[in-house]
N, C-alpha and C positions, 0 to 999 in steps of 0.2 A: 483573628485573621485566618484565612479559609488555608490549607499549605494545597498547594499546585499540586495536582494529580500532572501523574507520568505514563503516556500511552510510547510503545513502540511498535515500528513497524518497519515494512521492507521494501524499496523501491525495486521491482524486476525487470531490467532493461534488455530487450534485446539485441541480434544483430543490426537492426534497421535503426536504433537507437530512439522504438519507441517502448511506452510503458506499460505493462500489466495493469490492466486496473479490474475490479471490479464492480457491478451495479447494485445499490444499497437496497436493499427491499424497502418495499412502502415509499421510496425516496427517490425524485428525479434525478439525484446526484450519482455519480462513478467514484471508488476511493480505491486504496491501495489497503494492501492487510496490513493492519495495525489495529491493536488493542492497549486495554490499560495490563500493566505490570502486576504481578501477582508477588505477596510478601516473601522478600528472601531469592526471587529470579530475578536470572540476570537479565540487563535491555538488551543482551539477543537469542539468550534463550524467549524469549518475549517473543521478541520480532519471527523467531524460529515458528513458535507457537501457532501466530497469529498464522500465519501463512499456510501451517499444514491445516487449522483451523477452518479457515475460512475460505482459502483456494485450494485446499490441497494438493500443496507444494510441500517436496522436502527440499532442503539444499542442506550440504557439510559446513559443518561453522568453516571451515579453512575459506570456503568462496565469498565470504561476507565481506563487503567493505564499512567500515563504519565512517557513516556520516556525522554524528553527534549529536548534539542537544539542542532543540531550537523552543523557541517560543512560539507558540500554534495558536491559542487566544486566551482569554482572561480566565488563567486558573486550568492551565492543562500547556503542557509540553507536549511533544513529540521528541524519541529517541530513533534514530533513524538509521538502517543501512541501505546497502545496496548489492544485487550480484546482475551478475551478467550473464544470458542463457542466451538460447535461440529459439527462435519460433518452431523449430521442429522437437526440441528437446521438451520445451514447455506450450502445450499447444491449450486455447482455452478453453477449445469443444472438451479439454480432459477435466479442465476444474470443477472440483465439487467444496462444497461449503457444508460442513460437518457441524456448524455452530446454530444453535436455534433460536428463536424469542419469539413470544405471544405477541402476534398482531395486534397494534391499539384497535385497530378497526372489526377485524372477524373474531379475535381472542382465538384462532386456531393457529400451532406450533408451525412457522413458519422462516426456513432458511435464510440468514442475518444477509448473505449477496447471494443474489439469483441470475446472473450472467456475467460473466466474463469476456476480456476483451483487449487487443492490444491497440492503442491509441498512439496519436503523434499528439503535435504541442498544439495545432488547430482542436482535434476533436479535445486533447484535454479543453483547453478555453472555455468548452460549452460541459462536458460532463463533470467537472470537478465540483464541489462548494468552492464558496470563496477564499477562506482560509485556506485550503489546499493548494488551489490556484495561486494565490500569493505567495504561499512557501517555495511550491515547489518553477514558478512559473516568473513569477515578476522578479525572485530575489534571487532565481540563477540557481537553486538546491538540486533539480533535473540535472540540467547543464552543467553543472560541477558532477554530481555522479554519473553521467555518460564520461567526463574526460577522464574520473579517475577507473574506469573501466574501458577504454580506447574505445566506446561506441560514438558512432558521429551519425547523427540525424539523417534519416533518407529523406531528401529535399526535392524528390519526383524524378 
């Protein structure tokens, strides 16, 4: 039997109580920074990582809320936190993505997300994959990390 890889990552929510996401190269899908665990780090020096990685975001461990351990699909977890920012402090004209990989398609060194973006729970619905969508969207994991960071959704 396969053991379950462990990815973590970091939900960034702002004042308006929507999400940072980023857009996956090569990939119609939006996701949030998250990677797999490296041997002997922690899941939020992880999620730390992932985030200066591939949106380059710092945040201080103190602002981190940890949301914990979920099942994401067959043979991979997600370890998950959250912070709380604002759109002025975290803007996404500033994210850059420091992480590479070989295009399947051109084989030319090509940036893992290539735009950034803050989303409400309509745009999530259409840019997420599915598994994300379900975690974070049908089972309430958003909604639970906006209350335990006092952000309430801007409803227009």
């Amino acid at each position: 039997m396969m053991a379950t890889q462990l990815s973590c990552g970091l939900l960034v929510i702002n004042e308006r109580g929507e999400l940072l996401v980023g857009h996956s190269t090569g990939s119609t899908h939006w996701d949030l920074p998250k990677g797999l665990i490296d041997e002997g780090e922690s899941a939020m020096a992880c999620a730390l990582r992932e985030a200066r990685e591939e949106f380059g975001l710092e945040f201080p461990t103190g602002r981190l809320v940890e949301l914990g351990r979920y099942a994401y699909y067959r043979g991979k977890d997600l370890h998950l936190f959250c912070v709380g920012t604002t759109s002025t402090e975290t803007r996404p004209e500033h994210c850059r993505c420091t992480s590479y990989f070989d295009h399947y398609v051109t084989g030319k060194r090509a940036p893992e997300v290539d735009g950034f973006a803050w989303s409400d729970d309509a745009q999530l619905r259409v840019r997420l994959a599915k598994s994300m969508k379900r975690l974070l969207l049908e089972k309430g994991l958003l909604a639970h990390a906006r209350t335990l960071l006092g952000r309430t959704p801007d409803t227009g």
